[in-house]
C-alpha positions in Angstrom: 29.8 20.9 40.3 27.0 23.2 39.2 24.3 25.5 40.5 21.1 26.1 39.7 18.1 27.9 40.8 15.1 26.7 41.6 13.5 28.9 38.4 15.9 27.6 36.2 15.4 24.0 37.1 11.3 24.5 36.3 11.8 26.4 33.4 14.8 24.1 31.9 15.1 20.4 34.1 16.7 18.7 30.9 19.6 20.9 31.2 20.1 20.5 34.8 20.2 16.9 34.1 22.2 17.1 31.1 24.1 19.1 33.6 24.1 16.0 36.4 25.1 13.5 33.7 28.5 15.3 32.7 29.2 16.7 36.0 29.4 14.9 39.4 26.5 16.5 40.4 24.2 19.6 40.1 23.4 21.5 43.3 19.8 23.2 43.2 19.6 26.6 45.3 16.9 28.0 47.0 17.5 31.7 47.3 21.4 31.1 48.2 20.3 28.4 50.2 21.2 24.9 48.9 17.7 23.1 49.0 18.7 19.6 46.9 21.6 17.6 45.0 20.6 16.5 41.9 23.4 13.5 40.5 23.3 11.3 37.9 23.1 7.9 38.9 25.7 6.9 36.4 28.0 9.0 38.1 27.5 7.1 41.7 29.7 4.2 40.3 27.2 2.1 41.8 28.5 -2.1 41.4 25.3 -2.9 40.4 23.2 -0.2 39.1 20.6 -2.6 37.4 19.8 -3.9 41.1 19.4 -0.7 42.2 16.6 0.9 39.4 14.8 -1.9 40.1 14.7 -1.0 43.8 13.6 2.6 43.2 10.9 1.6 41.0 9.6 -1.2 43.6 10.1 1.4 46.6 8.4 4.0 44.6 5.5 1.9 43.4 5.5 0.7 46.8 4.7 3.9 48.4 1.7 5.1 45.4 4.4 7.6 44.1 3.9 5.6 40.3 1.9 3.3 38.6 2.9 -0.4 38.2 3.7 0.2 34.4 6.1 3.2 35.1 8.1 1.2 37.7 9.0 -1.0 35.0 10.0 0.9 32.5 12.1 2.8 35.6 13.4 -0.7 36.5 13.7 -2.2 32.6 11.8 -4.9 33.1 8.6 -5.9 31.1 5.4 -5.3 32.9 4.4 -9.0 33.4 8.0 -9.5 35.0 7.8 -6.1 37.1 4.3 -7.5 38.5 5.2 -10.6 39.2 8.2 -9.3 41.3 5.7 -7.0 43.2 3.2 -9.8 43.7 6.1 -11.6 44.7 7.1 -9.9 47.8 3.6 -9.2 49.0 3.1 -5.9 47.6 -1.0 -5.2 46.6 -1.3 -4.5 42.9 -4.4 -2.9 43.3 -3.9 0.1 45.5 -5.3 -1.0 48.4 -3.0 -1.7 51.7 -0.8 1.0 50.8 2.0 1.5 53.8 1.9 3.7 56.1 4.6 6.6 56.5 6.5 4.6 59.0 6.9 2.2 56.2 8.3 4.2 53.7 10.6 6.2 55.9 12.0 2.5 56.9 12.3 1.5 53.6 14.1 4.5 52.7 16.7 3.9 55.6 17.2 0.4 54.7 18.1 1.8 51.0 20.4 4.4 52.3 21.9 1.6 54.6 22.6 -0.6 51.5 23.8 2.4 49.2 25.9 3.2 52.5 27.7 -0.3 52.2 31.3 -0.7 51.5 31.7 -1.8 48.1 34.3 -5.2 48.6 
């Protein structure tokens, strides 16, 4: 594990990720206060780590955070194949209808939840 400061991590965040990717994780300080975990997702040992990019991306395009095109490259999917997933589960393509916080928050336990899940 590593520490870094929140300074370091805005002046330098390619070697706190570097950092992330060969450690187990990177722990970002807030004056001798830990404030975030940064980890590699590589690291998680996730069964299906595919599955779960393309979740971020939809969750993130979801809530406005990023536009349709940089959801798939975050999922690595090409655009027409990200969209139609979107379209596909009833998610507006055009900014309008966006969720509400309650929305996000949910969809943010469900991910934990899953994450959270036993790997058989």
């Amino acid at each position: 594990m590593q520490a870094v400061n929140i300074r370091q991590l805005k002046n330098n965040p390619s070697s706190a990720l570097a950092a992330a990717h060969e450690h187990d994780m990177v722990v970002v300080m807030n004056r001798d206060t830990p404030q975030a975990v940064l980890v590699d997702l590589e690291q998680l040992g996730l069964p299906n780590l595919p599955a779960v990019r393309v979740v971020l991306a939809v969750s993130l395009f979801r809530t406005g955070s990023v536009s349709a095109g940089f959801a798939a490259r975050v999922a690595g999917k090409p655009l027409s194949e990200m969209l139609t997933l979107l379209s596909g589960q009833g998610i507006p393509l055009t900014g309008e209808g966006k969720p509400a916080g309650d929305e996000a928050r949910r969809d943010m336990r469900r991910a934990r939840d899953w994450l959270d899940k036993p790997v058989a």
